[in-house]
N, CA, C and O of each residue as an XYZ file, in Angstrom:
840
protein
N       5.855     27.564     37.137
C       5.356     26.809     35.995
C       3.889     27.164     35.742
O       3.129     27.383     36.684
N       3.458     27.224     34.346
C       2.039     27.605     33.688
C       1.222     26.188     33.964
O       1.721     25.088     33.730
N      -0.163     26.393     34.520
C      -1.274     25.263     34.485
C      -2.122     25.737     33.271
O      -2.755     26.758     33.003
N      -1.904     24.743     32.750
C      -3.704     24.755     31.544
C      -4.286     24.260     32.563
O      -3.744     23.428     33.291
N      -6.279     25.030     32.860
C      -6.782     24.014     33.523
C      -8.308     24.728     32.520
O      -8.352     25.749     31.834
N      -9.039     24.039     32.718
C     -10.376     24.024     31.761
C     -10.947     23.447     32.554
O     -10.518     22.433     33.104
N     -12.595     24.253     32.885
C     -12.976     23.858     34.176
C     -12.234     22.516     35.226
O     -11.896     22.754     36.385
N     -12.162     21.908     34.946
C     -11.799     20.635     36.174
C     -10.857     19.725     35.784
O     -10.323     18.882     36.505
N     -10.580     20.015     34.066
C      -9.075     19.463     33.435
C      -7.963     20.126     33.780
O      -7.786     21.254     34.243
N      -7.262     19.279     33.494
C      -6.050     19.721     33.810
C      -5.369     19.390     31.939
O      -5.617     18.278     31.473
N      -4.952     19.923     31.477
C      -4.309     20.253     29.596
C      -3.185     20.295     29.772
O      -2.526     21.126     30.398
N      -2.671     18.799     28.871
C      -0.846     18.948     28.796
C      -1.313     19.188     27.357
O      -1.848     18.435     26.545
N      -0.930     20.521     27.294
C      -1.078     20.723     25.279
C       0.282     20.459     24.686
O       1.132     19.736     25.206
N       0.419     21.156     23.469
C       1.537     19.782     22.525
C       2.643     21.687     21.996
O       2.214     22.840     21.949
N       3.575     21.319     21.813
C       4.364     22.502     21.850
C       4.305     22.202     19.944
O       4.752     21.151     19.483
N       3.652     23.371     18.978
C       3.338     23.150     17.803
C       4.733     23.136     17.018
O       4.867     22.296     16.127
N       5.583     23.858     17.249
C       6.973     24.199     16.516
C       7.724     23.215     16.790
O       8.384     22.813     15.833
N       7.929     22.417     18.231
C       8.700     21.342     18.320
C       8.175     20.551     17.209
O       9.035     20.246     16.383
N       6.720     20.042     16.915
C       6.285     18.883     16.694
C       6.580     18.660     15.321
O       6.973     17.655     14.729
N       6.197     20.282     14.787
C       7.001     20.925     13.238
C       8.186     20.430     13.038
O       8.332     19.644     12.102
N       8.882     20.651     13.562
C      10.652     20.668     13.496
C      10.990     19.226     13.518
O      12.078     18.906     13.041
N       9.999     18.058     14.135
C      10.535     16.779     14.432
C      10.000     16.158     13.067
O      10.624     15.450     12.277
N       8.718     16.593     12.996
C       8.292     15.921     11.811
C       8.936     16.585     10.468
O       8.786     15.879      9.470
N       9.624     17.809     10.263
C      10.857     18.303      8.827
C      11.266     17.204      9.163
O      10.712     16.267      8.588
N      12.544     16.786     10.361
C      13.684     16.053     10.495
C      13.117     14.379     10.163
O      13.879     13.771      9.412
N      12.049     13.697     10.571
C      11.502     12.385     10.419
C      11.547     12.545      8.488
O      12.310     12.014      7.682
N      10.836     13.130      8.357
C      10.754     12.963      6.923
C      11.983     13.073      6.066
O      12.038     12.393      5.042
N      12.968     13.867      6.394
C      14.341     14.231      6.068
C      15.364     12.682      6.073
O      15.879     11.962      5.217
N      15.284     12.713      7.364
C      15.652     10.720      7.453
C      15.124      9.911      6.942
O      15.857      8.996      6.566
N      13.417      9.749      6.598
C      13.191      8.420      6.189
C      13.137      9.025      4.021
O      12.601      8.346      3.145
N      13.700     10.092      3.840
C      13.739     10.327      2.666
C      15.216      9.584      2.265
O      15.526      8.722      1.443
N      15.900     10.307      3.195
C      17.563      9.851      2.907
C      17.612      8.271      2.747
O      18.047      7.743      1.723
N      17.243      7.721      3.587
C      17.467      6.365      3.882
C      16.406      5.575      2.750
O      16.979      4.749      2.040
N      15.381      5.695      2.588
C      14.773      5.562      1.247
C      15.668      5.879      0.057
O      15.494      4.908     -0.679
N      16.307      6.487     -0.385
C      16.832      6.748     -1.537
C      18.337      6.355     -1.237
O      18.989      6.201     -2.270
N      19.077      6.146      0.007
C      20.228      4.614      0.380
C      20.048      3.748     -0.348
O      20.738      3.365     -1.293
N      19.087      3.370      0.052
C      18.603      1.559     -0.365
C      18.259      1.883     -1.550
O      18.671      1.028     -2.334
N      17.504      3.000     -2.242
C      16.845      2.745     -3.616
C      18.872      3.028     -5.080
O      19.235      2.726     -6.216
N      19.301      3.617     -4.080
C      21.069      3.576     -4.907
C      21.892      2.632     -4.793
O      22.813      2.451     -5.588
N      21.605      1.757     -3.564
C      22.305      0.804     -3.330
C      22.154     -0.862     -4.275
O      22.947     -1.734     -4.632
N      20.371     -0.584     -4.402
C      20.034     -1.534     -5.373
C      20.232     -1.171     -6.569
O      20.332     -2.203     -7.233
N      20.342     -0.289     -7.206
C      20.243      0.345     -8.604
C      22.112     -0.129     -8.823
O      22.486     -0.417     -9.960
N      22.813     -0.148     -8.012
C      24.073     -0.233     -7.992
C      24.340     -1.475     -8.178
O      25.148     -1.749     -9.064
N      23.674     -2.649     -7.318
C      23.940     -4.197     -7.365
C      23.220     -4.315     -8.448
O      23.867     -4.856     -9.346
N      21.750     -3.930     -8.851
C      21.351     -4.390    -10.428
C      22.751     -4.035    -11.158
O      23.304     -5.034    -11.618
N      23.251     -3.143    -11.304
C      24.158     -2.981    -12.585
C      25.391     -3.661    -12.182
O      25.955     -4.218    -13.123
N      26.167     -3.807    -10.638
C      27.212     -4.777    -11.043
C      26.496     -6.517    -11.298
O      27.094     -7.420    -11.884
N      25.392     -6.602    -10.810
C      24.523     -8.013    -11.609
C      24.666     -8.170    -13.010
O      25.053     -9.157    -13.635
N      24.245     -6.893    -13.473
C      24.276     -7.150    -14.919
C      25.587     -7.293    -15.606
O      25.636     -7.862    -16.697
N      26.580     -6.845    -15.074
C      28.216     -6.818    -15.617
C      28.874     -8.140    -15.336
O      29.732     -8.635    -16.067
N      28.375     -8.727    -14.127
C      28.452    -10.369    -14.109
C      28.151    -11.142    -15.205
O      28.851    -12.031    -15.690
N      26.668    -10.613    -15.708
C      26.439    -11.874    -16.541
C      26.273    -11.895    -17.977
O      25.766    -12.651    -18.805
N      27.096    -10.405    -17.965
C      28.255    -10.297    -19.459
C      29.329    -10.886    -19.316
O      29.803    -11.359    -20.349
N      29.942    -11.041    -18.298
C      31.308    -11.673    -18.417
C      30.864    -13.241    -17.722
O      31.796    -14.032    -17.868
N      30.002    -13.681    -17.210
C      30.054    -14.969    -16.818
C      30.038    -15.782    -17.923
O      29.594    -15.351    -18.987
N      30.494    -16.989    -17.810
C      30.790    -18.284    -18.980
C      29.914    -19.132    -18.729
O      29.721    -19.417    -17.547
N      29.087    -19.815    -19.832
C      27.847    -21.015    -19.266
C      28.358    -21.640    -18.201
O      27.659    -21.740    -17.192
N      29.496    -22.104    -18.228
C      30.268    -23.195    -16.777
C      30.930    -22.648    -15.956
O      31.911    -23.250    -15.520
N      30.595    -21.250    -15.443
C      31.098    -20.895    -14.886
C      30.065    -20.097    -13.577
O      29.672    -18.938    -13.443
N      29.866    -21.466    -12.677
C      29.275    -21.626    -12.093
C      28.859    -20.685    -10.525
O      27.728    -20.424    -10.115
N      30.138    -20.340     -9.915
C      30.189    -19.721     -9.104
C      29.814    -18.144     -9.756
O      29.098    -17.420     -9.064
N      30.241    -17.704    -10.911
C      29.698    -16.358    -11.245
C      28.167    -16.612    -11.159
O      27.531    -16.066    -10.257
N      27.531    -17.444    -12.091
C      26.272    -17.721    -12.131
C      25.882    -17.729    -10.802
O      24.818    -17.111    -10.766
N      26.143    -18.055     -9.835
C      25.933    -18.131     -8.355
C      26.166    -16.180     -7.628
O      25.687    -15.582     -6.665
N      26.745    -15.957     -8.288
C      27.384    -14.649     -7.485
C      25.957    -13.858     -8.186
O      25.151    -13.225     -7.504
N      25.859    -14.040     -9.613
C      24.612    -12.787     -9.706
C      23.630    -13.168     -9.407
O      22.793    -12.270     -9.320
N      23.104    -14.617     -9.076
C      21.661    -14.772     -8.507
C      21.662    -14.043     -7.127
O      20.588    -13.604     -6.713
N      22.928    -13.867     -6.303
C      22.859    -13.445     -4.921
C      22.525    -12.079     -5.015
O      21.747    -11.441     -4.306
N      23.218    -11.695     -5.991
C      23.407     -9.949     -6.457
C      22.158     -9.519     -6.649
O      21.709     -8.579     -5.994
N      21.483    -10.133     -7.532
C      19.957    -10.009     -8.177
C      18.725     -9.978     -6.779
O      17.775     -9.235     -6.535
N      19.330    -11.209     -6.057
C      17.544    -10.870     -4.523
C      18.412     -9.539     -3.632
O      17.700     -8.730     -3.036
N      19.931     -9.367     -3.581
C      20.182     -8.314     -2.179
C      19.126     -7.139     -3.380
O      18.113     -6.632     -2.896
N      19.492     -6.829     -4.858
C      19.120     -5.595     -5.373
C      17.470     -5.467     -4.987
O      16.926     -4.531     -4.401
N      16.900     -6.616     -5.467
C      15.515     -6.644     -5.172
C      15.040     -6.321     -4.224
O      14.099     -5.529     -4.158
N      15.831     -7.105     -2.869
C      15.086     -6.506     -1.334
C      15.031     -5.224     -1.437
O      14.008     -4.548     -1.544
N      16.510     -4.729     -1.397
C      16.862     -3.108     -1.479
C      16.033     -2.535     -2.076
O      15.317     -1.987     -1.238
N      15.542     -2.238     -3.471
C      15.047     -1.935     -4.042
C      13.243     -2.100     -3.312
O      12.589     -1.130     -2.931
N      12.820     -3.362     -3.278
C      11.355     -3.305     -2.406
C      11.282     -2.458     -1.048
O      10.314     -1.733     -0.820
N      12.406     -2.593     -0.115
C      12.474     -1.865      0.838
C      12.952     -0.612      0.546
O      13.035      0.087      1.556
N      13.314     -0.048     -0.521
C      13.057      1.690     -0.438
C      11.540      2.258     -1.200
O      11.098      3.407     -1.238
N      11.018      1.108     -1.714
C       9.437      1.411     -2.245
C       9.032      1.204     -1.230
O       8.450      2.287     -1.171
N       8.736      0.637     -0.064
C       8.357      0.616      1.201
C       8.700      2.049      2.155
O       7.959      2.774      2.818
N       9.775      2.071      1.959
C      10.337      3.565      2.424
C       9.536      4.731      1.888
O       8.953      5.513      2.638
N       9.517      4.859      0.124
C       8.660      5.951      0.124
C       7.069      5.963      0.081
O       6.345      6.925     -0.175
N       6.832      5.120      0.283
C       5.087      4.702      0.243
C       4.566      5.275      1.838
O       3.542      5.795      2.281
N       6.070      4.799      2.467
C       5.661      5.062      4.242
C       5.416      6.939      4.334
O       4.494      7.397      5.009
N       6.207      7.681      3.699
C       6.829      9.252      3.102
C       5.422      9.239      2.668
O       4.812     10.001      3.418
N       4.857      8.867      2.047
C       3.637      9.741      1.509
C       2.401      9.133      2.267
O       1.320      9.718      2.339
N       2.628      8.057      2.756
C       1.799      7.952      3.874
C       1.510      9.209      5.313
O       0.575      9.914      5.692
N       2.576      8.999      5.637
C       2.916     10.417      7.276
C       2.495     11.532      6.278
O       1.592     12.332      6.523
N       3.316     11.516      4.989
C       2.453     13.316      4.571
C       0.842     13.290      4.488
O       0.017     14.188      4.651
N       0.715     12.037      4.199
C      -0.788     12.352      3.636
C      -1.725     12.820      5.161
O      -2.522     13.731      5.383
N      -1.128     11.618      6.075
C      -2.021     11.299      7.421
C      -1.807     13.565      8.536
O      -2.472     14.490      9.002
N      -0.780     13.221      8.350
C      -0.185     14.418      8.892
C      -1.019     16.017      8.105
O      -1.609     16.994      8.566
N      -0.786     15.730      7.274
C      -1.711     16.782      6.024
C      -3.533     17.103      6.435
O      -4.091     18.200      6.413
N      -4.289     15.439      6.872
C      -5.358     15.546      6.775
C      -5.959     16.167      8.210
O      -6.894     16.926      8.466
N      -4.916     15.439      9.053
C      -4.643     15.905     10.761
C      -4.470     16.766     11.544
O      -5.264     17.209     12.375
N      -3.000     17.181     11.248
C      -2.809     18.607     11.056
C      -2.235     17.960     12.771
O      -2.312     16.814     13.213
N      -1.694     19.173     13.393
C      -0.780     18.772     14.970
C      -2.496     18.893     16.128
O      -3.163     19.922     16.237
N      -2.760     17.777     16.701
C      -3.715     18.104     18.391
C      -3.181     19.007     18.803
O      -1.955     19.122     18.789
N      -4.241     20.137     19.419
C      -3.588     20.310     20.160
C      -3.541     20.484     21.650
O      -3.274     21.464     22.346
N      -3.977     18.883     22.022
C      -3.350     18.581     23.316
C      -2.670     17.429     23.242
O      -2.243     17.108     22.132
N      -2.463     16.717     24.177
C      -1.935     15.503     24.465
C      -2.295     14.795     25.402
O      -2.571     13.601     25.288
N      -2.340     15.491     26.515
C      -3.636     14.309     27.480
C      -4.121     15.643     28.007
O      -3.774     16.824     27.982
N      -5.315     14.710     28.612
C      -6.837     15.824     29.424
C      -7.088     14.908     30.711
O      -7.512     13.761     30.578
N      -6.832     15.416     31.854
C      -7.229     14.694     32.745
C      -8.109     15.492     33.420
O      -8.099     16.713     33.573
N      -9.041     14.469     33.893
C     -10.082     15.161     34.622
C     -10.456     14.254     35.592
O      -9.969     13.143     35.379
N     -11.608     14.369     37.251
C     -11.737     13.353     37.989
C     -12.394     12.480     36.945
O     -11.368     12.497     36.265
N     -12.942     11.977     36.463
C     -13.175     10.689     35.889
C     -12.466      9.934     35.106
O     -12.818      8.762     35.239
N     -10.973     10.167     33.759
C     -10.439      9.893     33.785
C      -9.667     10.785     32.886
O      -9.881     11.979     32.677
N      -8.505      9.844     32.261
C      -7.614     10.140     31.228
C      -7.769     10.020     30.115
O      -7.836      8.888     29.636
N      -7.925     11.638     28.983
C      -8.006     11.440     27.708
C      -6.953     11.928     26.884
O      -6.363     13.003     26.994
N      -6.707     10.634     25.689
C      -5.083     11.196     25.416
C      -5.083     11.228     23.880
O      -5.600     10.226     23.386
N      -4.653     12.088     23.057
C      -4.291     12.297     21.649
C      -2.918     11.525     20.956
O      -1.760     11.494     21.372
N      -3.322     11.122     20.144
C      -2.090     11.104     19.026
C      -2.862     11.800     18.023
O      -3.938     12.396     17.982
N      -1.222     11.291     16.632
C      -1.257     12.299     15.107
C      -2.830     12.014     14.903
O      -3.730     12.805     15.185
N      -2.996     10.594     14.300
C      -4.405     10.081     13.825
C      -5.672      9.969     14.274
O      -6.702      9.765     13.631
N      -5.477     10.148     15.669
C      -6.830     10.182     16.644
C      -6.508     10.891     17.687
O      -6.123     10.529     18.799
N      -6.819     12.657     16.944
C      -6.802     13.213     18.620
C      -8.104     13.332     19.541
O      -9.276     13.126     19.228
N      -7.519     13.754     20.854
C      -8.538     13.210     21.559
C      -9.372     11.480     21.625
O     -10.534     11.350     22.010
N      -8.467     10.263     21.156
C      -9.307      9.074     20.283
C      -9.758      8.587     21.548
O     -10.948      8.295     21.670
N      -8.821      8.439     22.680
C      -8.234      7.430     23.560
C      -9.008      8.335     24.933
O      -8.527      9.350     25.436
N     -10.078      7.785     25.282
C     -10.499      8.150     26.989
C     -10.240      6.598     28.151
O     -10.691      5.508     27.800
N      -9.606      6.736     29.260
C      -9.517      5.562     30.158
C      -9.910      5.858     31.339
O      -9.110      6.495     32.025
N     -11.192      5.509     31.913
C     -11.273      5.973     33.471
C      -9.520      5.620     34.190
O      -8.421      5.281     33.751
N      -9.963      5.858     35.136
C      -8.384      5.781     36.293
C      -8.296      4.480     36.644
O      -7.262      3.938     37.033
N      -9.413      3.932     36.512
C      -9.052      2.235     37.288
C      -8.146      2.021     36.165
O      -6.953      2.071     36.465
N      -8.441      1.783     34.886
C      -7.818      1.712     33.788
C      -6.354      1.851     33.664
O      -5.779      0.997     32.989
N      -5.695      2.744     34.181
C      -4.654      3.399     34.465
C      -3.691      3.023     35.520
O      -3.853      3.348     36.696
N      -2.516      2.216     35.015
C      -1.724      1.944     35.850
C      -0.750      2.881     36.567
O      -0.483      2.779     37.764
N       0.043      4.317     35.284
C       1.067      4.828     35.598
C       1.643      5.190     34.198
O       1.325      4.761     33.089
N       2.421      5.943     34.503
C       2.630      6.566     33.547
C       4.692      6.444     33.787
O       5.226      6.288     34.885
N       5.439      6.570     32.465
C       7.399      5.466     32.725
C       7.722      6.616     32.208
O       7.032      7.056     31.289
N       8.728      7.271     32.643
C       9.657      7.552     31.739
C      10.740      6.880     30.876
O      11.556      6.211     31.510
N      10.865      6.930     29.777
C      11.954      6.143     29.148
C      12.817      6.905     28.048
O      12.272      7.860     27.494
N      14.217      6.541     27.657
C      14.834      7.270     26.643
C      14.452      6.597     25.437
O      14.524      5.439     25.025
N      14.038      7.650     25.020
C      13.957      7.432     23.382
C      14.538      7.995     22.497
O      14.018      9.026     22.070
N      15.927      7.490     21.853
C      16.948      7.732     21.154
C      17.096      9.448     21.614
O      17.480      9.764     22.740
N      16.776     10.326     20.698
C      17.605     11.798     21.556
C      16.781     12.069     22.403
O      17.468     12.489     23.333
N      15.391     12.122     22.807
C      14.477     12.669     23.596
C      14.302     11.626     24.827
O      15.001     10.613     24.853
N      13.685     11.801     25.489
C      12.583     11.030     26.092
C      10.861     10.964     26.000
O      10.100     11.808     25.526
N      10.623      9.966     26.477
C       9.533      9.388     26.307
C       8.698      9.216     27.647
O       9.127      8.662     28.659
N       7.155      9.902     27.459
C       6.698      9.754     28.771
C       5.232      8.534     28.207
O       4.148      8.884     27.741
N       5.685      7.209     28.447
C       4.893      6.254     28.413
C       3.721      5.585     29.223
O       3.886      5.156     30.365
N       2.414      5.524     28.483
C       1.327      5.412     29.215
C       1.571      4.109     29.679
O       2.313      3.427     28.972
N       0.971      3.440     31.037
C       1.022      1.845     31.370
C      -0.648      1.607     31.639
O      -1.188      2.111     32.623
N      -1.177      1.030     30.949
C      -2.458      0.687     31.393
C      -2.642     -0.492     32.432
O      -1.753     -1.342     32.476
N      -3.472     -0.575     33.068
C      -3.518     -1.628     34.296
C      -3.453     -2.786     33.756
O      -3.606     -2.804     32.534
N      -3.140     -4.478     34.664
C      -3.945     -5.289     34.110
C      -4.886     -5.442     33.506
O      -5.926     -4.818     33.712
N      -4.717     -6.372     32.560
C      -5.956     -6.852     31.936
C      -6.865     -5.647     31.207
O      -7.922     -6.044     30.717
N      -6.621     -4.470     31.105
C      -7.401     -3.838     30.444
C      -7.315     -3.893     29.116
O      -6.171     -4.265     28.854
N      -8.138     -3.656     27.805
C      -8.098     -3.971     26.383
C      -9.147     -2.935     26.203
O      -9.642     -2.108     26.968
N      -9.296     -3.176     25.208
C     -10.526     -1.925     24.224
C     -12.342     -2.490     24.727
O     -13.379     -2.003     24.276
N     -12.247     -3.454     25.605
C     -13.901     -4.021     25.774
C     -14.294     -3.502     27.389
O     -15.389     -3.492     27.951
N     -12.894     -3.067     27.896
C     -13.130     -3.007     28.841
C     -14.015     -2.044     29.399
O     -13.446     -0.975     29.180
N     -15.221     -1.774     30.073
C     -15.733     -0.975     30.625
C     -15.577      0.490     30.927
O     -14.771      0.878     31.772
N     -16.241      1.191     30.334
C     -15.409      3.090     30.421
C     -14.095      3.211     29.569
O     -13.421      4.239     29.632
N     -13.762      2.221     28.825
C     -12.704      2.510     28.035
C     -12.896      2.761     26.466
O     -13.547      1.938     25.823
N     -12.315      3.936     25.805
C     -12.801      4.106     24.247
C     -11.709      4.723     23.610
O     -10.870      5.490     24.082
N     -11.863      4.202     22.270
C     -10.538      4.620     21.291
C      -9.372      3.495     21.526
O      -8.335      3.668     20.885
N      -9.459      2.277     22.450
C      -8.012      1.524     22.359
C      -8.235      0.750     21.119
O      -7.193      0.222     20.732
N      -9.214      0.527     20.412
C      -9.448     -0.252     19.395
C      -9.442      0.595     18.220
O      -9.927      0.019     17.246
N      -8.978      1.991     17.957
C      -8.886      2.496     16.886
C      -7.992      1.808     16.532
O      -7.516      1.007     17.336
N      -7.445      1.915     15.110
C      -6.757      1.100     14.211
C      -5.342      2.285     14.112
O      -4.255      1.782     13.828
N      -5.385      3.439     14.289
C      -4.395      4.220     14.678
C      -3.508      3.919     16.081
O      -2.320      3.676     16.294
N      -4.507      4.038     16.783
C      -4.098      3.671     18.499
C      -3.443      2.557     18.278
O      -2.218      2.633     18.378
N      -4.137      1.039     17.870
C      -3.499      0.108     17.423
C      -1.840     -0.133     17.032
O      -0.951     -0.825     17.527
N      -1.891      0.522     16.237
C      -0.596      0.747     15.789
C       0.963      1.061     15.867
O       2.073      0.753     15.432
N       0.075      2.103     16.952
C       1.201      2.661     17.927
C       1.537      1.977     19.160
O       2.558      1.974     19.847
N       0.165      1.270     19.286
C       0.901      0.203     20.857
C       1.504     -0.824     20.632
O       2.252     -1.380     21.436
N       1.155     -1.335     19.091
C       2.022     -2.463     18.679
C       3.227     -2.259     18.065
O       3.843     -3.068     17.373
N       3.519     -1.193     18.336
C       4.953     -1.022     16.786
C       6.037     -0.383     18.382
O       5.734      0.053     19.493
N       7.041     -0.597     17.823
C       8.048     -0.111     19.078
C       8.372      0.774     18.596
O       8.638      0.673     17.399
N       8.498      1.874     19.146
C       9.579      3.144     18.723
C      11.034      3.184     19.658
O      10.860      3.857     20.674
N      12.066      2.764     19.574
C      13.061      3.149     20.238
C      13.008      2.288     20.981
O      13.326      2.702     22.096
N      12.586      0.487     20.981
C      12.519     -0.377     22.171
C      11.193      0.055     22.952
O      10.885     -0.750     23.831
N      10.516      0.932     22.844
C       9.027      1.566     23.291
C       8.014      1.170     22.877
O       7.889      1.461     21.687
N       6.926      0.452     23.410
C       5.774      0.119     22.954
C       4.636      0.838     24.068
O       4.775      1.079     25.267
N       3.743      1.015     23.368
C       2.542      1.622     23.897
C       2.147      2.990     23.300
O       2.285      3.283     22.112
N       1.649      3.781     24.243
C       0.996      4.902     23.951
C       2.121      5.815     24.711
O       2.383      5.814     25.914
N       2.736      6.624     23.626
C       3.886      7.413     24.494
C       4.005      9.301     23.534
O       3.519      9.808     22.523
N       4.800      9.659     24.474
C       4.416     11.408     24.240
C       5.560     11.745     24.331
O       5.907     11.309     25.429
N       6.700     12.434     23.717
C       7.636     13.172     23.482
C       7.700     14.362     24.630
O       6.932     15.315     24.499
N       8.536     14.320     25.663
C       8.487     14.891     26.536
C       8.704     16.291     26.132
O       7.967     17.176     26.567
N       9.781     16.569     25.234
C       9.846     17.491     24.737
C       9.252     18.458     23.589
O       9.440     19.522     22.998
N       8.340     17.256     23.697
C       6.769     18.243     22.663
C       5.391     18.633     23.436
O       4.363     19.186     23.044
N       5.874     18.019     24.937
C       4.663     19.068     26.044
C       4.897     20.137     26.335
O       5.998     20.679     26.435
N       3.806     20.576     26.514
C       3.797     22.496     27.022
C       3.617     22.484     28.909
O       3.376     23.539     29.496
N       3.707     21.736     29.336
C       3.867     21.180     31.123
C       5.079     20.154     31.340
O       5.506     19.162     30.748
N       5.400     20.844     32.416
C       6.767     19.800     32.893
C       6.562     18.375     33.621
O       5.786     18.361     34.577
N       7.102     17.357     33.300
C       6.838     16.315     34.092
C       6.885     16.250     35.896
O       6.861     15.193     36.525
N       6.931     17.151     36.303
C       6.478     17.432     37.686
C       5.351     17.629     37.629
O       4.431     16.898     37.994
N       5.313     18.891     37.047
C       3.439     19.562     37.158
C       2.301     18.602     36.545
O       1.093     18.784     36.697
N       2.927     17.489     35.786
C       2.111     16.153     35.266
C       1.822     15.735     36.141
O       0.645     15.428     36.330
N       2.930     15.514     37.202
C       3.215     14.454     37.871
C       1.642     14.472     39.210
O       0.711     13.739     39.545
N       2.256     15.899     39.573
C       1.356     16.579     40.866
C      -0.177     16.552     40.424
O      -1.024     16.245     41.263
N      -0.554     16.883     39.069
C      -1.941     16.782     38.479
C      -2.578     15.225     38.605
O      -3.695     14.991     39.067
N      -1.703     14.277     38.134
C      -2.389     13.247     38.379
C      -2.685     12.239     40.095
O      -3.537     11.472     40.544
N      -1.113     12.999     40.650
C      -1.543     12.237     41.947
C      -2.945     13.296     42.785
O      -3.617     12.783     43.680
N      -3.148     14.455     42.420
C      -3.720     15.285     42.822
C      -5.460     14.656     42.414
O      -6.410     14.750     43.191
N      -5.510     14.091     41.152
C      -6.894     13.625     40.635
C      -7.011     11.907     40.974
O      -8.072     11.284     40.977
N      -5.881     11.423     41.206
C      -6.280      9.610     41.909
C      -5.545      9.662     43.070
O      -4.474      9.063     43.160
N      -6.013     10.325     43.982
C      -5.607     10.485     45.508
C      -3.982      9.914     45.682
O      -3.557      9.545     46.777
N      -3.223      9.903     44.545
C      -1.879      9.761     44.343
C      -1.728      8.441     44.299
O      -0.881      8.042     45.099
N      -2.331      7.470     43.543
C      -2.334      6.159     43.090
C      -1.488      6.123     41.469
O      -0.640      5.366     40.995
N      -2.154      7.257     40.983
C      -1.212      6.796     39.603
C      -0.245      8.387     39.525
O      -0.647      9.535     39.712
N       0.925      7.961     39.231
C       2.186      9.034     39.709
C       2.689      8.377     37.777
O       2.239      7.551     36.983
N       3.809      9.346     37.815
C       5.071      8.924     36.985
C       6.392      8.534     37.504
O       7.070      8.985     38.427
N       6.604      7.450     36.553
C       7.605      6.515     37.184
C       9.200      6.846     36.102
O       9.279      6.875     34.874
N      10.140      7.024     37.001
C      11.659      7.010     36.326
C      12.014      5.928     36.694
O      13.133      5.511     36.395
């Protein structure tokens, strides 16, 4: 197996063509599924409207059937404008960004880790640092950061947990996943040679966990 090392780092860089290929396919899905919902409502508006050509003033339960017809079209309809707002959001963010290219930097003092919006954002000394999970994430896996107790963005030697990007990603789940997590299959190092780098730099206190 290949080491990135830079004087005293150790470089899990980011494999550029995977990251390519995931982000065609993300956008491909949340296009499709955006334009689901935006046909599905366009469909209940018009059997709505064919209701209430044929509904009769007293005819109450129709009157009832297209008010129902009328909010499913609306949600549908708001939630695929949500859908493509999100589409030109990732293009825009992705566009201005462009792929890191690393993903974490460890060095003896600590751990510095990239995402899309803030690469390089995120530095955590090692106290900081609980461990690092593997988990499945729908086809891939997921190699998930665990920060120690009690640590937050005020904490001492810690910078970037309070970006509003970082944010985002520790609060939003991907796949039942919350935190700061890395597509195993978009590193250029194997989760062994991760593994050995970090117990190698915290006298083997913080490892990766299956």
């Amino acid at each position: 197996m290949h080491q990135h090392q830079q004087g005293s780092e150790f470089i899990v860089g980011i494999d550029r063509h995977a990251v390519e290929e995931a982000r065609r396919l993300t956008m491909r899905l949340k296009y499709r599924s955006a334009w689901v919902e935006a046909v599905a409502g366009a469909l209940i508006v018009g059997l709505a409207v064919a209701l209430m050509v044929m509904a009769t003033p007293e005819g109450f339960w129709s009157w009832m059937i297209v008010g129902v017809s009328g909010i499913s079209a609306l949600l549908l309809l708001g939630s695929s404008c949500r859908r493509f707002a999100d589409v030109r959001r990732l293009r825009r963010s992705w566009s201005a960004t462009g792929i890191p290219a690393t993903a974490l930097r460890m060095s003896d003092l600590g751990l510095r880790c990239s995402i899309d919006d803030a690469p390089d954002g995120v530095f955590l000394p090692w106290s900081a640092v609980e461990g690092f999970r593997v988990r499945p994430g729908g086809a891939q896996q997921l190699l998930v950061l665990e920060l120690a107790p009690g640590i937050n963005a005020s904490t001492p030697g810690v910078t970037g947990l309070d970006h509003p990007a970082v944010q985002r990603v520790m609060q939003r789940k991907e796949f039942g996943v919350m935190g700061l997590r890395f597509p195993v299959g978009m590193l250029d190092q194997s989760l062994q040679d991760i593994d050995h780098a970090l117990a190698r730099l915290t006298e083997g206190r913080v490892r990766i966990r299956t």
